[in-house]
Biopython code that builds the backbone (N, CA, C, O; Angstrom):
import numpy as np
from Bio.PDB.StructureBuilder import StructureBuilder

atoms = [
    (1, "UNK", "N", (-19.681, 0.685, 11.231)),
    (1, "UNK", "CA", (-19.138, 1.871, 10.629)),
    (1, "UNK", "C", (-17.975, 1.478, 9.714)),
    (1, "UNK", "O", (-17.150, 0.642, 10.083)),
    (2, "UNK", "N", (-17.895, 2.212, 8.264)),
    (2, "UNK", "CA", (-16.726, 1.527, 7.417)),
    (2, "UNK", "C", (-15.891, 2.865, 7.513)),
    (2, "UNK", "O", (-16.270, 4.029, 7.390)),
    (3, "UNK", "N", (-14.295, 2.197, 7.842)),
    (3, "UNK", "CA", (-13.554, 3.400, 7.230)),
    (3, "UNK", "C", (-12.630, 3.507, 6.011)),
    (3, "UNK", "O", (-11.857, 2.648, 5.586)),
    (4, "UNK", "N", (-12.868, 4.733, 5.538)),
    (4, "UNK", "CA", (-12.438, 5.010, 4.154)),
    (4, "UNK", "C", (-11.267, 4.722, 4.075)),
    (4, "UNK", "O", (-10.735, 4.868, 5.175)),
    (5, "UNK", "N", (-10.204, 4.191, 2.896)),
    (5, "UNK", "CA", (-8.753, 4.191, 2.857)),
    (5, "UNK", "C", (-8.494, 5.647, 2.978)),
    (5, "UNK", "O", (-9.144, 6.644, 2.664)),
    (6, "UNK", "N", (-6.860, 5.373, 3.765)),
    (6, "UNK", "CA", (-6.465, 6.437, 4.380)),
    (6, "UNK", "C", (-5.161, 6.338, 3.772)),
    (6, "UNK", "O", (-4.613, 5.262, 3.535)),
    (7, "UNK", "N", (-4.443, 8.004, 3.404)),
    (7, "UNK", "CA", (-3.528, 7.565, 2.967)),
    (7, "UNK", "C", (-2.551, 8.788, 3.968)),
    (7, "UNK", "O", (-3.243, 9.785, 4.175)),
    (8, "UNK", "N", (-1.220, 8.887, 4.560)),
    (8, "UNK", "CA", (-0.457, 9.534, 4.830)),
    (8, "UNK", "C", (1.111, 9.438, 4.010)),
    (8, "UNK", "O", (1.776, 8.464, 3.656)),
    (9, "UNK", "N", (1.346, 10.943, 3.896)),
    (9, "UNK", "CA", (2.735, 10.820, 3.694)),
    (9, "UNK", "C", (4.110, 11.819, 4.607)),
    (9, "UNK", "O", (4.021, 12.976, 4.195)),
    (10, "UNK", "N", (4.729, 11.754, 5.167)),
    (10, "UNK", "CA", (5.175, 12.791, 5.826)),
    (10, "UNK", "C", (6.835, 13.283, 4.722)),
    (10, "UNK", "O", (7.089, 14.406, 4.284)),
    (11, "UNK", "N", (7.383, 12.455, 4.611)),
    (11, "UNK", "CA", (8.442, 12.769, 4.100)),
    (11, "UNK", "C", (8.820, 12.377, 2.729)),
    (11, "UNK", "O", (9.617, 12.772, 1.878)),
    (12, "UNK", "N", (7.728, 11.228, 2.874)),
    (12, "UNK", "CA", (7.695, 9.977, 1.841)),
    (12, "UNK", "C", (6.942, 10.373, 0.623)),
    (12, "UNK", "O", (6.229, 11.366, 0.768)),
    (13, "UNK", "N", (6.947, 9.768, -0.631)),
    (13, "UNK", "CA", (5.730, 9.855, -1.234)),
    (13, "UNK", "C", (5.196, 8.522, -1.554)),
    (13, "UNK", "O", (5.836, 7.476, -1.444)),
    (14, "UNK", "N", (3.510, 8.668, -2.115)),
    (14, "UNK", "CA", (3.015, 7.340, -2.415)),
    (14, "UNK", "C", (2.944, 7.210, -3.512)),
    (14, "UNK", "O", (2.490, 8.346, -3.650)),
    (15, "UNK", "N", (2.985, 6.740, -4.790)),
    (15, "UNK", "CA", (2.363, 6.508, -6.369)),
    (15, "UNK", "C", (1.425, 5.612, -6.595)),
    (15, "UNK", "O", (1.754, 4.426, -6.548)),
    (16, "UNK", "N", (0.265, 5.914, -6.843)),
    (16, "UNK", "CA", (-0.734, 4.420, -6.856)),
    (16, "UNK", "C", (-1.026, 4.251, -8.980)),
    (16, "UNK", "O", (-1.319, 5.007, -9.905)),
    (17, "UNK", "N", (-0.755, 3.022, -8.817)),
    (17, "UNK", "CA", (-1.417, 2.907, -10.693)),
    (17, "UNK", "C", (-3.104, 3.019, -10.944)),
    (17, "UNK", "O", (-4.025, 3.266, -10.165)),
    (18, "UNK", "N", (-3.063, 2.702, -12.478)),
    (18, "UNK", "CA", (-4.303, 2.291, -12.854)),
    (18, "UNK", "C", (-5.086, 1.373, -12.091)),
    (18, "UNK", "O", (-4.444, 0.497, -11.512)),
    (19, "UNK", "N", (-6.460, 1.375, -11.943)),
    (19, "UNK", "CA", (-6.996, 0.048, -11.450)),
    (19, "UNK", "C", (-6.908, -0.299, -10.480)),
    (19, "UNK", "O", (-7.486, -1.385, -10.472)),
    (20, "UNK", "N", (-6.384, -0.013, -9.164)),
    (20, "UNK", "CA", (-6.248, -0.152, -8.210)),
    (20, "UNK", "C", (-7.520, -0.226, -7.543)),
    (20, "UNK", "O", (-8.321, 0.616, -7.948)),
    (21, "UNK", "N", (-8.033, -1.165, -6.428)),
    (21, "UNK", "CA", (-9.296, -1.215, -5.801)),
    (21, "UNK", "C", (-8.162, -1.174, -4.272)),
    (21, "UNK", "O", (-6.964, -1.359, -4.058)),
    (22, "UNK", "N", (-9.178, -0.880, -3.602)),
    (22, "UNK", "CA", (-8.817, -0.465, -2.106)),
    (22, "UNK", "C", (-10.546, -0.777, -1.210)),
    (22, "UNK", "O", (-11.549, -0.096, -1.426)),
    (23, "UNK", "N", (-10.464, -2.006, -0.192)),
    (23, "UNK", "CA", (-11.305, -1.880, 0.629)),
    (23, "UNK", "C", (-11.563, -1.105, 1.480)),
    (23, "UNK", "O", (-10.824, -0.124, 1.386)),
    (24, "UNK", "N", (-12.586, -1.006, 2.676)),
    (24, "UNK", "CA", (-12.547, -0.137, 3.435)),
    (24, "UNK", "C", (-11.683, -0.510, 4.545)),
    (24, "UNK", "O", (-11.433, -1.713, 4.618)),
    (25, "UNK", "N", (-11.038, 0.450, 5.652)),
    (25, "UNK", "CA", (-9.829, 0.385, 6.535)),
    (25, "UNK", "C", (-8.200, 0.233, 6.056)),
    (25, "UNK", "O", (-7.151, 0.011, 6.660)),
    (26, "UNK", "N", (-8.474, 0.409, 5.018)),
    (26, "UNK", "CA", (-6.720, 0.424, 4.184)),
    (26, "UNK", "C", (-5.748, 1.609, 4.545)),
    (26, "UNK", "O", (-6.070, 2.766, 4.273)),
    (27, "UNK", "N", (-4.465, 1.286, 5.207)),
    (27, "UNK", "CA", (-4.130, 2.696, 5.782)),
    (27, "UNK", "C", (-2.948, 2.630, 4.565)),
    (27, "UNK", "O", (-2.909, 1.515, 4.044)),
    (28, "UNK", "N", (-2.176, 3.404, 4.125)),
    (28, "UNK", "CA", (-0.834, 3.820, 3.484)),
    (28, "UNK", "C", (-0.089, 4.838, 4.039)),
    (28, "UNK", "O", (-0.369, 6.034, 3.968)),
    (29, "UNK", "N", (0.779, 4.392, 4.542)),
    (29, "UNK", "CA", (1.834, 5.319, 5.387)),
    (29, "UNK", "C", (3.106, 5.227, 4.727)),
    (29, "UNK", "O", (3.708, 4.154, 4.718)),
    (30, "UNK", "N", (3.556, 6.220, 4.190)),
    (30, "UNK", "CA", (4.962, 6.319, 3.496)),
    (30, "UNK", "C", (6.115, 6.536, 4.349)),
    (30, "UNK", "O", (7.244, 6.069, 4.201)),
    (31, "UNK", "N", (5.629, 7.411, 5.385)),
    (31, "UNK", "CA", (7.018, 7.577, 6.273)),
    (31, "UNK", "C", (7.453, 8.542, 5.516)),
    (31, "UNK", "O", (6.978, 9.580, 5.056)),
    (32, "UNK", "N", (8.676, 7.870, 5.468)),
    (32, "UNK", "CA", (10.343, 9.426, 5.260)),
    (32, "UNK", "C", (10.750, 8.076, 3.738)),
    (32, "UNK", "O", (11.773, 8.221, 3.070)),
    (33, "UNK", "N", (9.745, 6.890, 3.461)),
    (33, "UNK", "CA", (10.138, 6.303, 1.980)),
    (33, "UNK", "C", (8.816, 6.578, 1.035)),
    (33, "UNK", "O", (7.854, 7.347, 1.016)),
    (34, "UNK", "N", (9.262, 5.663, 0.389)),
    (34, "UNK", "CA", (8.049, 5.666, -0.445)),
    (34, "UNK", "C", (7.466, 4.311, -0.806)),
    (34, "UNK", "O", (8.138, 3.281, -0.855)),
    (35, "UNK", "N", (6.150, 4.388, -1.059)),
    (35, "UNK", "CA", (4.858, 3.108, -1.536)),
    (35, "UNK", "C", (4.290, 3.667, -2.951)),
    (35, "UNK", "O", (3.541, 4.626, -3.138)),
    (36, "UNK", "N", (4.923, 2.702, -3.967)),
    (36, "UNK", "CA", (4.678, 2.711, -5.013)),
    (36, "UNK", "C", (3.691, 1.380, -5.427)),
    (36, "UNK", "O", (4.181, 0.255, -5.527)),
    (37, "UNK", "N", (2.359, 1.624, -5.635)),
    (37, "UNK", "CA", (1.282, 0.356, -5.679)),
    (37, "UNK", "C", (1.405, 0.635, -7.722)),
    (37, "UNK", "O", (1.512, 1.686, -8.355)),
    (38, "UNK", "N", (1.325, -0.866, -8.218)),
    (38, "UNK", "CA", (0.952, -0.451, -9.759)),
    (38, "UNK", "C", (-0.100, -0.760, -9.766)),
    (38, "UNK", "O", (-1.034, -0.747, -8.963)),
    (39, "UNK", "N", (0.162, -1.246, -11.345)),
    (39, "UNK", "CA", (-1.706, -1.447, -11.932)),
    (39, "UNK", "C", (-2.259, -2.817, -11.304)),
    (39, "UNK", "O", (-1.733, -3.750, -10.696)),
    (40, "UNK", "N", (-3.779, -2.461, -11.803)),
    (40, "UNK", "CA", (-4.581, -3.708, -11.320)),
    (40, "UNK", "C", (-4.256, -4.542, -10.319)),
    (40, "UNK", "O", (-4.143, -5.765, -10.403)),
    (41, "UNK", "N", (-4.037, -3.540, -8.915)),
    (41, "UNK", "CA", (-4.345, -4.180, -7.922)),
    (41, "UNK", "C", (-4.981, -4.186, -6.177)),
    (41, "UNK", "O", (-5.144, -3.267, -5.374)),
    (42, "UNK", "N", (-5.171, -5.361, -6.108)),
    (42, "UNK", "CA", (-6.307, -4.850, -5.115)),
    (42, "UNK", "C", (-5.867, -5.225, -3.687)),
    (42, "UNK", "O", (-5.558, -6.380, -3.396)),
    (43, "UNK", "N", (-5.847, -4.086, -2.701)),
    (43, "UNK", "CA", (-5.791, -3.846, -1.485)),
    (43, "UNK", "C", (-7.154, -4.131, -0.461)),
    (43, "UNK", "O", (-7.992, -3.229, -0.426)),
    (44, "UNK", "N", (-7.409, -5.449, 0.429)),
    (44, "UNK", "CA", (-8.704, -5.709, 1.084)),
    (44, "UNK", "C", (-8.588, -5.104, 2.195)),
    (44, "UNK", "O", (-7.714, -4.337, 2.598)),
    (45, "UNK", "N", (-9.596, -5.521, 2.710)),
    (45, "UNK", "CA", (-9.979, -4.720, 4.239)),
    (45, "UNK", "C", (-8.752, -4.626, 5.301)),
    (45, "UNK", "O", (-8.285, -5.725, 5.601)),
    (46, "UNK", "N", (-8.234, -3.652, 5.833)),
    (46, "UNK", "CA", (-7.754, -3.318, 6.918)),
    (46, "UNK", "C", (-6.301, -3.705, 6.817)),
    (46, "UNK", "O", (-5.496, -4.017, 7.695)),
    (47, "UNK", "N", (-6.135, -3.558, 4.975)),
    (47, "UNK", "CA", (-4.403, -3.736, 4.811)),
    (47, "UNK", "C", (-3.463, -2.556, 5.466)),
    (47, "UNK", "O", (-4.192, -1.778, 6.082)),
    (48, "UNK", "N", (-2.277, -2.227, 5.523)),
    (48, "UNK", "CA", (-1.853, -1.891, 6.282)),
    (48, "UNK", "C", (0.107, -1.532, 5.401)),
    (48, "UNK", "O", (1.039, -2.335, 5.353)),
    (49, "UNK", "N", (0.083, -0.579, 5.048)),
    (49, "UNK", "CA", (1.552, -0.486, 4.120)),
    (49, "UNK", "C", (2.537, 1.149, 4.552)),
    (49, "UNK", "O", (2.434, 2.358, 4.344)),
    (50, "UNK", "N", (3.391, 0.264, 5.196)),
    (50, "UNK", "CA", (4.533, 0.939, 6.052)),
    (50, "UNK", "C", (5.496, 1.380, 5.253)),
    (50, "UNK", "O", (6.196, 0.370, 5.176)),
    (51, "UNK", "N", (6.030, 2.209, 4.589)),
    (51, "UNK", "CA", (6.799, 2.273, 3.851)),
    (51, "UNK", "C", (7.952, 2.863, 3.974)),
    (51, "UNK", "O", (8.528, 3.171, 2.931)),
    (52, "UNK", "N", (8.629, 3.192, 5.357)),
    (52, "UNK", "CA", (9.822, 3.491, 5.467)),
    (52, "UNK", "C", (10.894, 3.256, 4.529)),
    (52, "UNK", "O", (11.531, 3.983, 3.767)),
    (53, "UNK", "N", (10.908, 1.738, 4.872)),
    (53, "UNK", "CA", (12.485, 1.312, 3.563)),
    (53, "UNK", "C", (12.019, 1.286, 2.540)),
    (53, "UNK", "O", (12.781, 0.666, 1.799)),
    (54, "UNK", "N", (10.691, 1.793, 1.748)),
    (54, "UNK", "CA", (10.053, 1.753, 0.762)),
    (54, "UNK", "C", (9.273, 0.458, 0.521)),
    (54, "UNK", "O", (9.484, -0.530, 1.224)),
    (55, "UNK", "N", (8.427, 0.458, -0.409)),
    (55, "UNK", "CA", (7.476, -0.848, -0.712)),
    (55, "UNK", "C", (7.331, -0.488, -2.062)),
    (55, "UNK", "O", (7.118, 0.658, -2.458)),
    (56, "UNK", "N", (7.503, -1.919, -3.058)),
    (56, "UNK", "CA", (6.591, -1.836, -4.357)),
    (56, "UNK", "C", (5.998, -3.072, -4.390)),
    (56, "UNK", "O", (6.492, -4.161, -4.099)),
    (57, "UNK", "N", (4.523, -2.714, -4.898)),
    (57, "UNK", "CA", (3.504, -3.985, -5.416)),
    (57, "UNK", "C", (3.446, -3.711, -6.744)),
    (57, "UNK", "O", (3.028, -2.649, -7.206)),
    (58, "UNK", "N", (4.030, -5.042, -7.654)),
    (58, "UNK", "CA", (4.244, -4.339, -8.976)),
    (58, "UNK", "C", (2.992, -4.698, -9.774)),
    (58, "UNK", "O", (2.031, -5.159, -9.158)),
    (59, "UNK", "N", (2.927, -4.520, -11.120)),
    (59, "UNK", "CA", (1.801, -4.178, -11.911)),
    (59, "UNK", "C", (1.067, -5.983, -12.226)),
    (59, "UNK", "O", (1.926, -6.684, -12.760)),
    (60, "UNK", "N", (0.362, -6.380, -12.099)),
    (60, "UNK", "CA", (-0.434, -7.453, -12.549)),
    (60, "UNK", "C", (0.810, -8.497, -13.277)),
    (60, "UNK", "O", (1.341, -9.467, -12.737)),
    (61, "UNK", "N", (0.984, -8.134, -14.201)),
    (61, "UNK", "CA", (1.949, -8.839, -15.598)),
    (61, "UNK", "C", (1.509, -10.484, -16.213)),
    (61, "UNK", "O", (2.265, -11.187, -16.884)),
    (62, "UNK", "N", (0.324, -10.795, -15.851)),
    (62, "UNK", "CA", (0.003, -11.702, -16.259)),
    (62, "UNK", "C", (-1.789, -12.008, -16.092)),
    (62, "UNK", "O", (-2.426, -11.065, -16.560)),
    (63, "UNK", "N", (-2.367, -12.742, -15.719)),
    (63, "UNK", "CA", (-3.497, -13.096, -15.383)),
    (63, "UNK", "C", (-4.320, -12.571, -14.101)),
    (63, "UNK", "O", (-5.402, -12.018, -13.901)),
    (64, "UNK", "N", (-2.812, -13.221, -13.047)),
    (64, "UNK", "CA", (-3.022, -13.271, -11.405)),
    (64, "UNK", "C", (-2.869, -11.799, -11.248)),
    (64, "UNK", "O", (-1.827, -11.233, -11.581)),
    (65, "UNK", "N", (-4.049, -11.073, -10.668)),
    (65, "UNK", "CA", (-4.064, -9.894, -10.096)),
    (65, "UNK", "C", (-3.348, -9.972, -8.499)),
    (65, "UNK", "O", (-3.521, -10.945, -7.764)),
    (66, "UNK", "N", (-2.769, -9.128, -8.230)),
    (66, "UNK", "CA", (-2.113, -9.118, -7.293)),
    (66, "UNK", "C", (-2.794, -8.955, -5.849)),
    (66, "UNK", "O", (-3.702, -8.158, -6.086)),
    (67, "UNK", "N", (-2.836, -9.158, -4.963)),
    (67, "UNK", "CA", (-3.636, -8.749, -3.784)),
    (67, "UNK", "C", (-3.064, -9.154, -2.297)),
    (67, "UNK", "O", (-2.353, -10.050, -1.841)),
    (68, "UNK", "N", (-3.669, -8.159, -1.857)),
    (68, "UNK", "CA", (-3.173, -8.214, -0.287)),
    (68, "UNK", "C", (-4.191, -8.787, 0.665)),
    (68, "UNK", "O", (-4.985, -7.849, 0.737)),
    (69, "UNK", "N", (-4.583, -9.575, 1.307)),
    (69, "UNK", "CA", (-5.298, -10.340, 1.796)),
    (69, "UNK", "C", (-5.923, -9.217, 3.156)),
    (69, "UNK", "O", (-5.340, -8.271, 3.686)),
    (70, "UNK", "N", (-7.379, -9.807, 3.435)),
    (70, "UNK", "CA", (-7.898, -8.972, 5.052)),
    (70, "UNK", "C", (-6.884, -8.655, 6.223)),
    (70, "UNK", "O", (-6.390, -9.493, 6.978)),
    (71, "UNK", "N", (-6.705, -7.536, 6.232)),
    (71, "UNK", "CA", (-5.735, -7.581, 7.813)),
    (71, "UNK", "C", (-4.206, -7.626, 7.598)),
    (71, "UNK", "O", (-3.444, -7.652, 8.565)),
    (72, "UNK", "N", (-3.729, -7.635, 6.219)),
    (72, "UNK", "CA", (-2.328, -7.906, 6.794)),
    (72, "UNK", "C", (-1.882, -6.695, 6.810)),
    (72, "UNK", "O", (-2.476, -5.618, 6.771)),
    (73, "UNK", "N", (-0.411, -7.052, 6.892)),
    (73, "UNK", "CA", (0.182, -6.037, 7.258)),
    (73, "UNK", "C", (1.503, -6.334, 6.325)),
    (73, "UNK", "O", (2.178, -7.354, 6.191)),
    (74, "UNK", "N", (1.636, -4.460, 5.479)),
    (74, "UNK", "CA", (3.601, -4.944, 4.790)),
    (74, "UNK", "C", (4.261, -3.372, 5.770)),
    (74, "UNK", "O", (3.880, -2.205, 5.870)),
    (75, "UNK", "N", (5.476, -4.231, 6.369)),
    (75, "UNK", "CA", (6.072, -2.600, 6.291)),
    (75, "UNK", "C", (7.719, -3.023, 6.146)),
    (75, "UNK", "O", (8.307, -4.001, 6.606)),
    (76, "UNK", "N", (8.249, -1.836, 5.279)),
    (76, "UNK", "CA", (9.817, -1.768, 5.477)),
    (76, "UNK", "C", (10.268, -0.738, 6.292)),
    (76, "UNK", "O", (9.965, 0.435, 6.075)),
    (77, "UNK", "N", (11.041, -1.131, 7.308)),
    (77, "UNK", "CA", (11.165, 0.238, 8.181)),
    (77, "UNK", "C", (12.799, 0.277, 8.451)),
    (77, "UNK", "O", (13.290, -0.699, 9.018)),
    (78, "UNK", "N", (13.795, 1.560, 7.996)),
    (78, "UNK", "CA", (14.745, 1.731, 8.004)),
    (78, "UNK", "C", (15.067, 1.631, 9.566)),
    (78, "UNK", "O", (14.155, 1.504, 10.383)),
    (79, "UNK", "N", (16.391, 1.695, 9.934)),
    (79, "UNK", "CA", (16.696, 1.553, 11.366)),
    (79, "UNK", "C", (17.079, 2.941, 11.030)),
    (79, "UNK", "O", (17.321, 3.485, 9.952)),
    (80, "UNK", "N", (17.065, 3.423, 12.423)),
    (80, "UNK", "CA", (17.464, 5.097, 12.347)),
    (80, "UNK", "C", (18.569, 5.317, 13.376)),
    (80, "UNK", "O", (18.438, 4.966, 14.549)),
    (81, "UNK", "N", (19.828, 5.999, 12.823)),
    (81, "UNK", "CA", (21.032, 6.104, 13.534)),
    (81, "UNK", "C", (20.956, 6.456, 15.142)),
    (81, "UNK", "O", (21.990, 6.556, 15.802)),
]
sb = StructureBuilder()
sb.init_structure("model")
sb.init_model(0)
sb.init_chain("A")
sb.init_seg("    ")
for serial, (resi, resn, name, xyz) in enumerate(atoms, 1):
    if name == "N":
        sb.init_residue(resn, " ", resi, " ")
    sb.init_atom(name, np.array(xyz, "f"), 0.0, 1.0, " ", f" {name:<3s}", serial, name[0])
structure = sb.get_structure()
């Protein structure tokens, strides 16, 4: 069974660019920050982006397309008082 990218935001927002590919199981969770993805780039299977203290994956800017490998995981997560 494949699952579709998933995206949540509760407080947070997300911005995704141009071109962006997304495998299947990709979650995006903004939290109470924000996940700003740019252009031309690609998210694989079962990435995983936490974005409390915020996250940016910035735009290509050269050749090397940017990418997040099977399975990982990014998160910034604020400490909370």
């Amino acid at each position: 069974m494949l699952y579709w990218p998933r995206f949540r935001w509760r407080k947070g927002t997300i911005a995704i660019g141009d071109r962006v590919s997304m495998r299947y199981g990709v979650v995006i969770d903004a939290l109470s920050g924000r996940v700003e993805i740019g252009n031309n780039v690609s998210l694989n299977g079962f990435a995983v982006l936490l974005g409390d203290g915020g996250i940016r994956i910035g735009n290509d800017g050269s050749q090397r397309k940017p990418q997040l490998c099977p399975s990982s995981m990014v998160s910034m997560i604020q400490p909370h008082p």
